[in-house]
mmCIF file as gemmi writes it, N, C-alpha and C atoms, coordinates in Angstrom:
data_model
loop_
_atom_site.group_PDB
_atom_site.id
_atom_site.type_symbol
_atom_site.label_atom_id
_atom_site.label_alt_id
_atom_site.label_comp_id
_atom_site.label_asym_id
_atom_site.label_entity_id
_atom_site.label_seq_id
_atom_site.pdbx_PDB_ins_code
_atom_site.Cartn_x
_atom_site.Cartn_y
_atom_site.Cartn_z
_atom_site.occupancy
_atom_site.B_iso_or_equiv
_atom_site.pdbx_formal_charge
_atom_site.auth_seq_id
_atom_site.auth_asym_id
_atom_site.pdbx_PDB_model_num
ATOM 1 N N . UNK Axp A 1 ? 57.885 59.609 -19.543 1 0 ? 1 A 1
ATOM 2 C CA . UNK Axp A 1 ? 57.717 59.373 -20.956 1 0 ? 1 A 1
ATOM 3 C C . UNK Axp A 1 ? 58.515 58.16 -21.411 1 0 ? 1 A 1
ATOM 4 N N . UNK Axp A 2 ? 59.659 57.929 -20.85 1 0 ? 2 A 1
ATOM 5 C CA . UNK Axp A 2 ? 60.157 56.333 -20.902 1 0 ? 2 A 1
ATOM 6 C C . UNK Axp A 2 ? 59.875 55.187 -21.041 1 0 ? 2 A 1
ATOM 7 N N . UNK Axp A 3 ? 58.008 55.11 -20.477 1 0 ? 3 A 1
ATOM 8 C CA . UNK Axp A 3 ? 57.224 54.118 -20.401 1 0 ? 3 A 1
ATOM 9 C C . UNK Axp A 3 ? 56.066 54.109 -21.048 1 0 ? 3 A 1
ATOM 10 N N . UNK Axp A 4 ? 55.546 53.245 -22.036 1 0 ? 4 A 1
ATOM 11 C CA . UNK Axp A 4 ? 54.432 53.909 -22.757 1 0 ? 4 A 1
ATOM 12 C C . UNK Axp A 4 ? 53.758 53.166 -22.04 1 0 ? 4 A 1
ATOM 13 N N . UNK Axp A 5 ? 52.281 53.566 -21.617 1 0 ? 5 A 1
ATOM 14 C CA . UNK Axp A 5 ? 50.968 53.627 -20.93 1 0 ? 5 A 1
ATOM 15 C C . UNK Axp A 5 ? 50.728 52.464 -21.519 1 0 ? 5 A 1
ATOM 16 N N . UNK Axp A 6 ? 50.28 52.095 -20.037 1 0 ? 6 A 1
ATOM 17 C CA . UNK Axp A 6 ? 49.478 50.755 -20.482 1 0 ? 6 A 1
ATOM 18 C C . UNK Axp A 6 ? 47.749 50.73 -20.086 1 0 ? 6 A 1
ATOM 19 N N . UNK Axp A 7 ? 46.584 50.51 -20.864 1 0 ? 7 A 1
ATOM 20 C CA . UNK Axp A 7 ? 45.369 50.772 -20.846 1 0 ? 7 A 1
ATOM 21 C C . UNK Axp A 7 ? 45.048 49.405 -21.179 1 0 ? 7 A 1
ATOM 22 N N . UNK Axp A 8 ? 44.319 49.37 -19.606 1 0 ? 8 A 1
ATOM 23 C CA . UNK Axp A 8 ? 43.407 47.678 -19.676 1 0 ? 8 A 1
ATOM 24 C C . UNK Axp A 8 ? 42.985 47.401 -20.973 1 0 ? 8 A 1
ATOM 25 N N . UNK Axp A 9 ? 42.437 46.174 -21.212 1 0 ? 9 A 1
ATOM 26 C CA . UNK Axp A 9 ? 41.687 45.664 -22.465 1 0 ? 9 A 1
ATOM 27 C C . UNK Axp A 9 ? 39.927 46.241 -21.993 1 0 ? 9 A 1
ATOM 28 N N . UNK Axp A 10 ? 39.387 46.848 -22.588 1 0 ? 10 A 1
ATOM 29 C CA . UNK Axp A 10 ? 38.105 46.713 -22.31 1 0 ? 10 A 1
ATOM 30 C C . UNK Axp A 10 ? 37.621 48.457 -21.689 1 0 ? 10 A 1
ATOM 31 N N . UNK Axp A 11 ? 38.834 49.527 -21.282 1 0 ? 11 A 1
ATOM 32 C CA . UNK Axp A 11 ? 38.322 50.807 -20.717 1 0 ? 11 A 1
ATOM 33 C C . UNK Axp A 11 ? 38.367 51.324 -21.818 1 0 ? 11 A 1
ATOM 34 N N . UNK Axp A 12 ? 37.311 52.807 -21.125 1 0 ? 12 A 1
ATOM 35 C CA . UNK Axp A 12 ? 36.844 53.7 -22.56 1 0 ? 12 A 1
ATOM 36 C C . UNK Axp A 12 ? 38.216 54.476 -22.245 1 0 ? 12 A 1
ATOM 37 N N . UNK Axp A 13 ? 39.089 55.094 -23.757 1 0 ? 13 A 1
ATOM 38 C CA . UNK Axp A 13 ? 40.134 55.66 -23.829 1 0 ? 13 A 1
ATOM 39 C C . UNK Axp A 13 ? 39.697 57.084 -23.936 1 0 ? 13 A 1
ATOM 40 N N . UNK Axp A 14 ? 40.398 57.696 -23.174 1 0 ? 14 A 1
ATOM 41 C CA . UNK Axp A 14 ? 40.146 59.689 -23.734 1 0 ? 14 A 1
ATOM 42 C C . UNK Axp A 14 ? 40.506 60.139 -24.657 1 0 ? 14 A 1
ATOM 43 N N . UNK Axp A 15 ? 40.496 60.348 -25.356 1 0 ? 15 A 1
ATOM 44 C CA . UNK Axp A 15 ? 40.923 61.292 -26.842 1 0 ? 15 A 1
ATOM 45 C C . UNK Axp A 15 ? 41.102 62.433 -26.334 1 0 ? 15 A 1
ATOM 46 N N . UNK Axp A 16 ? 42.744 63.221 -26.259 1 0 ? 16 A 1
ATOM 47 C CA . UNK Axp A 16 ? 43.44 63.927 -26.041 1 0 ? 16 A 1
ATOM 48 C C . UNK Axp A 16 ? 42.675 65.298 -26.689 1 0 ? 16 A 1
ATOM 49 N N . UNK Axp A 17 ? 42.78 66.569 -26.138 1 0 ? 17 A 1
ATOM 50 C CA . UNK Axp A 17 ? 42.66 67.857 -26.793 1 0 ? 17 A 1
ATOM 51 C C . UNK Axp A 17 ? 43.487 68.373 -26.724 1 0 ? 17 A 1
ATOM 52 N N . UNK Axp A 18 ? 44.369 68.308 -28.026 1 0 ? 18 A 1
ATOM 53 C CA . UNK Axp A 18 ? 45.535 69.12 -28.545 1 0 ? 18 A 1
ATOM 54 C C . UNK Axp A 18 ? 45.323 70.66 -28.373 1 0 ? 18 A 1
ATOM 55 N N . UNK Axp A 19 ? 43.97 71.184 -28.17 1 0 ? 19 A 1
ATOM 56 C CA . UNK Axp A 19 ? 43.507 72.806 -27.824 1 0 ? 19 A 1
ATOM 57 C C . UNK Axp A 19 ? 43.686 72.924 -26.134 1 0 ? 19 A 1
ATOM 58 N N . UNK Axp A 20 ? 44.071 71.864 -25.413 1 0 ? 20 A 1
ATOM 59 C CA . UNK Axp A 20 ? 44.537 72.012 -24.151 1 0 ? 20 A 1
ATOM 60 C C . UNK Axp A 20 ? 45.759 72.566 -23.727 1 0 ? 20 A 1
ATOM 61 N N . UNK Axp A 21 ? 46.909 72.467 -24.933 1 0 ? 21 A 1
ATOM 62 C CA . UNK Axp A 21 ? 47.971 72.943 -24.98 1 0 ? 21 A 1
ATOM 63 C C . UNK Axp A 21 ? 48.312 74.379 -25.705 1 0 ? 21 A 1
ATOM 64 N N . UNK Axp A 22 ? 48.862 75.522 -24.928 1 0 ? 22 A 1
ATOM 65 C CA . UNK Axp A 22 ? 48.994 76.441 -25.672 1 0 ? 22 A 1
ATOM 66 C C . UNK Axp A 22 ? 50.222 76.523 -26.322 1 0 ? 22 A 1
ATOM 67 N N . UNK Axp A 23 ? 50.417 77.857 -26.815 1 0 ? 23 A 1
ATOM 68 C CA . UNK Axp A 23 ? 51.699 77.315 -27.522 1 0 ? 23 A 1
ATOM 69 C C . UNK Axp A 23 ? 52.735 78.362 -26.684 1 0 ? 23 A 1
ATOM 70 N N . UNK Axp A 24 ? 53.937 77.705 -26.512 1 0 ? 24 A 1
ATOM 71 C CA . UNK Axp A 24 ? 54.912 78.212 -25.921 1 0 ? 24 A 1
ATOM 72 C C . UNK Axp A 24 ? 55.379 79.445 -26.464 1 0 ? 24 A 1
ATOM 73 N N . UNK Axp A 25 ? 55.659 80.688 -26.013 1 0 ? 25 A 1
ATOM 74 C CA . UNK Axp A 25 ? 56.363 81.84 -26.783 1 0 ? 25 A 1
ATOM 75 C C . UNK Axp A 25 ? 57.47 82.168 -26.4 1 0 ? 25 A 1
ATOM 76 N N . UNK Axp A 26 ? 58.239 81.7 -25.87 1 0 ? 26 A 1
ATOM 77 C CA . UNK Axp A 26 ? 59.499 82.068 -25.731 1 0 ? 26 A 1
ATOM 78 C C . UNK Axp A 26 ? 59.709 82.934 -24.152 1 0 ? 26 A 1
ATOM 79 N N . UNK Axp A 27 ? 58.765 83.104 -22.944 1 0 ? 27 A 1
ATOM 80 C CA . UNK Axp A 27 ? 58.652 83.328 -21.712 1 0 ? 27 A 1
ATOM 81 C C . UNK Axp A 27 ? 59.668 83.082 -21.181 1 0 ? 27 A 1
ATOM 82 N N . UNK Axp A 28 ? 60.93 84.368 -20.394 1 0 ? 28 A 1
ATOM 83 C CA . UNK Axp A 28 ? 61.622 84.259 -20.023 1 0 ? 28 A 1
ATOM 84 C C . UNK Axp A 28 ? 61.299 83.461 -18.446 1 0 ? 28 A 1
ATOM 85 N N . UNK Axp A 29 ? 60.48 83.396 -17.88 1 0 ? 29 A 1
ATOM 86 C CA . UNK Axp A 29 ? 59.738 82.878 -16.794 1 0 ? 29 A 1
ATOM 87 C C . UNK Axp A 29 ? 59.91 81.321 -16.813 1 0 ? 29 A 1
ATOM 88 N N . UNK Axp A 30 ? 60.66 80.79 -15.897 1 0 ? 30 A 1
ATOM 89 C CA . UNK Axp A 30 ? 60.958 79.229 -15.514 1 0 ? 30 A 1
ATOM 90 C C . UNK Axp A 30 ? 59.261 78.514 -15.416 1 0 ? 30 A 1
ATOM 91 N N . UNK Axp A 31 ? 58.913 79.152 -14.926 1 0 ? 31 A 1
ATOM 92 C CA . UNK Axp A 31 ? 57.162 78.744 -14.482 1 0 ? 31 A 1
ATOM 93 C C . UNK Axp A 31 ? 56.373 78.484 -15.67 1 0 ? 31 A 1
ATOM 94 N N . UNK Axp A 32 ? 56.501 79.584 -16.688 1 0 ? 32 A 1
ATOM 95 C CA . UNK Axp A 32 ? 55.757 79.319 -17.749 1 0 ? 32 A 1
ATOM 96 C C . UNK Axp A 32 ? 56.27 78.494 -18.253 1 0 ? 32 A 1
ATOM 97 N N . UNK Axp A 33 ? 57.449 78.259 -18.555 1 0 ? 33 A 1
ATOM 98 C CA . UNK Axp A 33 ? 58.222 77.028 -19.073 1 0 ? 33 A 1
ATOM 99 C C . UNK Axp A 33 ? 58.011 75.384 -18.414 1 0 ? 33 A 1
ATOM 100 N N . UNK Axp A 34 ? 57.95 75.6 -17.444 1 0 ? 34 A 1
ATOM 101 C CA . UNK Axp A 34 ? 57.81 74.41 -16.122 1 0 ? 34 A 1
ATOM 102 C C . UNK Axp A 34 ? 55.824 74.171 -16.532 1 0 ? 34 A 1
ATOM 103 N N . UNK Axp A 35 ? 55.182 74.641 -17.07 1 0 ? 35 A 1
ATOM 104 C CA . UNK Axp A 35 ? 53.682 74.946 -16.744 1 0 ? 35 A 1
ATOM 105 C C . UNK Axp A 35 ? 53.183 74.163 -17.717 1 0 ? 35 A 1
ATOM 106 N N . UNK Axp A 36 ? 54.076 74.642 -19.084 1 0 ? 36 A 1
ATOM 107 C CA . UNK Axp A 36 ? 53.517 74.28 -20.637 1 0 ? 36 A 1
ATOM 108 C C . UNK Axp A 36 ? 54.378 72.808 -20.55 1 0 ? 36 A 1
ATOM 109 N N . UNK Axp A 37 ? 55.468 72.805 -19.918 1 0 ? 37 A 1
ATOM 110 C CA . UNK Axp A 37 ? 56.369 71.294 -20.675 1 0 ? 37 A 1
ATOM 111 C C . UNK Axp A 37 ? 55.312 70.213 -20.012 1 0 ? 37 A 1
ATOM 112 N N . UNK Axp A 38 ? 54.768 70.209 -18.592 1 0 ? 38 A 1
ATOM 113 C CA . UNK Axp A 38 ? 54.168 69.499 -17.803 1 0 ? 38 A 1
ATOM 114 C C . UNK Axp A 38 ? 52.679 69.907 -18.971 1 0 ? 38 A 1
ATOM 115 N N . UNK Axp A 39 ? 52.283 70.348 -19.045 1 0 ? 39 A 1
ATOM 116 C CA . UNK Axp A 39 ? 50.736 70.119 -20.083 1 0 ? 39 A 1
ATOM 117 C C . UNK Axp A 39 ? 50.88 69.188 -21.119 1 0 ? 39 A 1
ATOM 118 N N . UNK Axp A 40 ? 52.244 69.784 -21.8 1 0 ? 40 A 1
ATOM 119 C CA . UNK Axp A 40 ? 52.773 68.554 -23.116 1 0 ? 40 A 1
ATOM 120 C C . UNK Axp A 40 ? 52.771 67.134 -22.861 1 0 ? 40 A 1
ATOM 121 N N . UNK Axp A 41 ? 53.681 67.38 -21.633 1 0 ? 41 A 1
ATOM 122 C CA . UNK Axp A 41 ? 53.332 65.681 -21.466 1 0 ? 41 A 1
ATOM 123 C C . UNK Axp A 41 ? 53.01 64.907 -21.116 1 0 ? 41 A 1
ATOM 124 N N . UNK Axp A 42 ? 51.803 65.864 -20.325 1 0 ? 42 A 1
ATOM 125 C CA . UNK Axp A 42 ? 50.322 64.874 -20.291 1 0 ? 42 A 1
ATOM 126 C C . UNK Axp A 42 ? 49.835 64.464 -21.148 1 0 ? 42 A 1
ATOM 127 N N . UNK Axp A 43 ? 49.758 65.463 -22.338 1 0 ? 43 A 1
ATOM 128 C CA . UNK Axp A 43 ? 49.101 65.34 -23.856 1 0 ? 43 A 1
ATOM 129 C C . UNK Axp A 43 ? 49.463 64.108 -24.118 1 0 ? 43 A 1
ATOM 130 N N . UNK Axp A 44 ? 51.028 63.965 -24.114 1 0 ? 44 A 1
ATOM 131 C CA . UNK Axp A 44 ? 51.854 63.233 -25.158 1 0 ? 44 A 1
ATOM 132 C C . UNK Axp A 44 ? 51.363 61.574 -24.559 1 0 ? 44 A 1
ATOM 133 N N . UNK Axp A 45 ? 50.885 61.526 -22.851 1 0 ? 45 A 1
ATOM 134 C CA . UNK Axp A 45 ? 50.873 60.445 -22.446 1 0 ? 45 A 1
ATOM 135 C C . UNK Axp A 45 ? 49.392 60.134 -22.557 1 0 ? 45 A 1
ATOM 136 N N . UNK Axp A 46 ? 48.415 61.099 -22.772 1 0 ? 46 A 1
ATOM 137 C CA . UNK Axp A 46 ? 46.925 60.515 -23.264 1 0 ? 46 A 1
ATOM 138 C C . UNK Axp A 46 ? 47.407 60.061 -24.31 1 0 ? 46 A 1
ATOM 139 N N . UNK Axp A 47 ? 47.948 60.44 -25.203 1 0 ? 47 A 1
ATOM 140 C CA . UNK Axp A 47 ? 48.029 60.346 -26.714 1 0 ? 47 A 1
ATOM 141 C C . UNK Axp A 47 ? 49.178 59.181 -27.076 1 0 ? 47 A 1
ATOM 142 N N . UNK Axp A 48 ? 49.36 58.147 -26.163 1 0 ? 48 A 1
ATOM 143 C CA . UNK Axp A 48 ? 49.974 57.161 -25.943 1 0 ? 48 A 1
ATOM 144 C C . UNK Axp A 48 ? 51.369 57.54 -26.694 1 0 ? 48 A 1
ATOM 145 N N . UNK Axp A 49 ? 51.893 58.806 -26.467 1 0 ? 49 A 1
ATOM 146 C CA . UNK Axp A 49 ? 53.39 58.518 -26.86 1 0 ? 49 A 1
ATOM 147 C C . UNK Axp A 49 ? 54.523 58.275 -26.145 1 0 ? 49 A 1
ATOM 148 N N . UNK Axp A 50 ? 54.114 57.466 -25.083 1 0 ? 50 A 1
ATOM 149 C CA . UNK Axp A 50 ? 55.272 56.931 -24.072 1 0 ? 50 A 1
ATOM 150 C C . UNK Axp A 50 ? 55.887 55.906 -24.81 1 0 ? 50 A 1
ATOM 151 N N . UNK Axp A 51 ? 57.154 55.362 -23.976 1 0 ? 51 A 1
ATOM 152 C CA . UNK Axp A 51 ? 58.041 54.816 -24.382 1 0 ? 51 A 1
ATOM 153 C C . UNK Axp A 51 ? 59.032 55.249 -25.267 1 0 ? 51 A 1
ATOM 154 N N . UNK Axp A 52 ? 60.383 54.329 -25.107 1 0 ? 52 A 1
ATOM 155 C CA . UNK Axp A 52 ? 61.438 54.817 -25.836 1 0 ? 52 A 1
ATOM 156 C C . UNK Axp A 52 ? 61.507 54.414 -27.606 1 0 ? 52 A 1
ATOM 157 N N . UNK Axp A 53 ? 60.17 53.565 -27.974 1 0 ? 53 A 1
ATOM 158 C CA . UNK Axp A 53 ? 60.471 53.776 -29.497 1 0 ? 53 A 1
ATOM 159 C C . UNK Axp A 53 ? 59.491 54.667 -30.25 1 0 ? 53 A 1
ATOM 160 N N . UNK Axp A 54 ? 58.949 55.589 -29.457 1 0 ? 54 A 1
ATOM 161 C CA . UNK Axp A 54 ? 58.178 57.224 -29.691 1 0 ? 54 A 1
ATOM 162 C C . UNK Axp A 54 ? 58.84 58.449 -29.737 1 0 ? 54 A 1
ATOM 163 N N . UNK Axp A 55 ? 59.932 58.327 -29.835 1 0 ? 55 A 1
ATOM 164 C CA . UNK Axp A 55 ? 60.991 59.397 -30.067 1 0 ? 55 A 1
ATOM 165 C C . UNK Axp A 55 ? 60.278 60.213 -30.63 1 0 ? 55 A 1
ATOM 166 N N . UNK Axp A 56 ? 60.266 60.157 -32.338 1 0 ? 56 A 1
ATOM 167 C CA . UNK Axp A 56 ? 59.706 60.841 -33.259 1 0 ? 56 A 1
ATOM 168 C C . UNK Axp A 56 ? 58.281 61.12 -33.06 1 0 ? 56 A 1
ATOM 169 N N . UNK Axp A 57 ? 57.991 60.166 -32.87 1 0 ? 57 A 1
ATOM 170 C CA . UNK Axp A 57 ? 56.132 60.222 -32.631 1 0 ? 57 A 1
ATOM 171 C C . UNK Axp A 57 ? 55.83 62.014 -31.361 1 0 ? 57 A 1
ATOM 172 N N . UNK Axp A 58 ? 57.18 62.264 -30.51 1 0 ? 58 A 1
ATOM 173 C CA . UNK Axp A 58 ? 57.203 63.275 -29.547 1 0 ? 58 A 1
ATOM 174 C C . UNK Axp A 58 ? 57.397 64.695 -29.82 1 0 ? 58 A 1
ATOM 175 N N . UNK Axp A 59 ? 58.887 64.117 -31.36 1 0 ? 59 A 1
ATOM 176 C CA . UNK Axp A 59 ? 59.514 65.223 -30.972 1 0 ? 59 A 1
ATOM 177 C C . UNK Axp A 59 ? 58.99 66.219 -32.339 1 0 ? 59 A 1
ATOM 178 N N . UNK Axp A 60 ? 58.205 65.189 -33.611 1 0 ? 60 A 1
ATOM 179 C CA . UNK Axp A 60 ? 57.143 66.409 -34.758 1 0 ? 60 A 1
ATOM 180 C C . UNK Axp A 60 ? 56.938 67.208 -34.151 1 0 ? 60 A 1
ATOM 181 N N . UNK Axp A 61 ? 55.351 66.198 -33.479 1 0 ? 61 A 1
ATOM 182 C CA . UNK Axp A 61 ? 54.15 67.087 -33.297 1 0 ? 61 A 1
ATOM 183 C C . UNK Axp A 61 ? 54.825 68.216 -32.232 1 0 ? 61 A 1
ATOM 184 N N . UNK Axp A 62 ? 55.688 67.898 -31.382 1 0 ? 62 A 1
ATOM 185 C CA . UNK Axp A 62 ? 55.907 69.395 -30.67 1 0 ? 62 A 1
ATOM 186 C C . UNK Axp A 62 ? 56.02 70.437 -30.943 1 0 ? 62 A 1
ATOM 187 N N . UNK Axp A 63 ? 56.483 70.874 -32.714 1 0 ? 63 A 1
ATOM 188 C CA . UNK Axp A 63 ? 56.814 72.093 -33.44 1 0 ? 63 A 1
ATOM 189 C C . UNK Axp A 63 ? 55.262 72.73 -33.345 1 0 ? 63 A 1
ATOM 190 N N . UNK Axp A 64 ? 53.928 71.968 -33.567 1 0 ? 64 A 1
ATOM 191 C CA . UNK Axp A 64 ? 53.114 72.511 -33.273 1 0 ? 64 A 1
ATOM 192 C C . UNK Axp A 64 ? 52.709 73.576 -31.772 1 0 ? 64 A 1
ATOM 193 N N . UNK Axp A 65 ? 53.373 73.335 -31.376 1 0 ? 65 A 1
ATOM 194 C CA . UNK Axp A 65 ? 53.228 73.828 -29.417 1 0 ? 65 A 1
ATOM 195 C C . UNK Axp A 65 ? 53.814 74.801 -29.203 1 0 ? 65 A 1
ATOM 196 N N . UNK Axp A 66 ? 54.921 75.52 -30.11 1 0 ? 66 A 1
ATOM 197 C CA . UNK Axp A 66 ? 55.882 76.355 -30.166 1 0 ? 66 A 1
ATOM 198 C C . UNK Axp A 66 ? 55.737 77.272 -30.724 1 0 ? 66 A 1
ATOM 199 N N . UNK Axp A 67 ? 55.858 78.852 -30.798 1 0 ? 67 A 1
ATOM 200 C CA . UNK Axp A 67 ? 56.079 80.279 -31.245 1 0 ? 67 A 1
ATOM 201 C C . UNK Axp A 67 ? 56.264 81.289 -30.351 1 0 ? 67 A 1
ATOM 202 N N . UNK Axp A 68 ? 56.459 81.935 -31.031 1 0 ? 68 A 1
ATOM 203 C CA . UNK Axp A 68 ? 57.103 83.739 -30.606 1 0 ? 68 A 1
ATOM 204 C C . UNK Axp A 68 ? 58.726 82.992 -31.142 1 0 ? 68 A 1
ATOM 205 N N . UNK Axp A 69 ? 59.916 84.213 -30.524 1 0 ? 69 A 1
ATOM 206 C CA . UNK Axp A 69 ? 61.067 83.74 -30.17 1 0 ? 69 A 1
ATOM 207 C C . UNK Axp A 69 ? 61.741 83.369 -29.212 1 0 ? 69 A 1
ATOM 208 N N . UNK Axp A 70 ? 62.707 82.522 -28.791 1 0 ? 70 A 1
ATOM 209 C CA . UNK Axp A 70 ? 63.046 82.095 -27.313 1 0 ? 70 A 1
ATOM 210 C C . UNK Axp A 70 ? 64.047 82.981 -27.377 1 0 ? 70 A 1
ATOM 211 N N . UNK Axp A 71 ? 64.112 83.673 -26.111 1 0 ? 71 A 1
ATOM 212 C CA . UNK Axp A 71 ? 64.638 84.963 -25.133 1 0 ? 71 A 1
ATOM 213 C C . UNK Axp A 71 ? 65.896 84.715 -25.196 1 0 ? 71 A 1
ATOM 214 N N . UNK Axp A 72 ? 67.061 85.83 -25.073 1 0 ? 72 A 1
ATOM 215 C CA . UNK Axp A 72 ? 68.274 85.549 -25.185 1 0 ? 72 A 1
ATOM 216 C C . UNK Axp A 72 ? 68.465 85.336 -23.824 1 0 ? 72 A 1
ATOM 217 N N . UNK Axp A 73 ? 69.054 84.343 -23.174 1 0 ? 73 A 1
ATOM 218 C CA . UNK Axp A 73 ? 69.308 85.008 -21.337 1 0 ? 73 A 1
ATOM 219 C C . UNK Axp A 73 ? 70.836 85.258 -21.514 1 0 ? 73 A 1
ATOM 220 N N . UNK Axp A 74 ? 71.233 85.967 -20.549 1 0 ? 74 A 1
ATOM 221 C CA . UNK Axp A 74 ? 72.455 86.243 -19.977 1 0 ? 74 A 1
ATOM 222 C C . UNK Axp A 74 ? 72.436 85.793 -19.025 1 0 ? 74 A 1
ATOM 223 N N . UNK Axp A 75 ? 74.008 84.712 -18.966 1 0 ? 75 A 1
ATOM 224 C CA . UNK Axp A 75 ? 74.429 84.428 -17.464 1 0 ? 75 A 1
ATOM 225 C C . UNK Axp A 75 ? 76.039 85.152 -17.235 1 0 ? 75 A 1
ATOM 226 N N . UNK Axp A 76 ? 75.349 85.378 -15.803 1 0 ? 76 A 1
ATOM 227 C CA . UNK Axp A 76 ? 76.52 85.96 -15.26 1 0 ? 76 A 1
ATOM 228 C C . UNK Axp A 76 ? 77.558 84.843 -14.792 1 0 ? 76 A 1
């Protein structure tokens, strides 16, 4: 995400489906966590929000991607 995408002059661009992403619920499971962050930011990189002056452009729309509550863990 450091690098925003670069798309020749002249290719047809994909228009991202934000319904590709579900929304995170708070899954104590590393996997589900590891599953959804990697979907996001594919999204985020169709949706040309690479690079470092897309901060914001990343970190809105993500509130959309998010519900339930996140799990208390205990470490031992």
């Amino acid at each position: 995400m450091s690098v925003r995408l670069s798309i020749p002059e002249g290719t047809k661009v994909y228009r991202a489906d934000h319904t590709s992403v579900r929304k995170y619920e708070g899954s104590s499971k590393y996997s589900d966590l590891e599953n959804w962050l990697t979907d996001l930011v594919v999204l985020f990189e169709i949706s040309m929000y690479g690079g470092q002056d897309q901060e914001c452009e990343r970190v809105l729309p993500m509130l959309e991607f998010l519900g339930g509550e996140v799990p208390h863990l205990a470490y031992s």
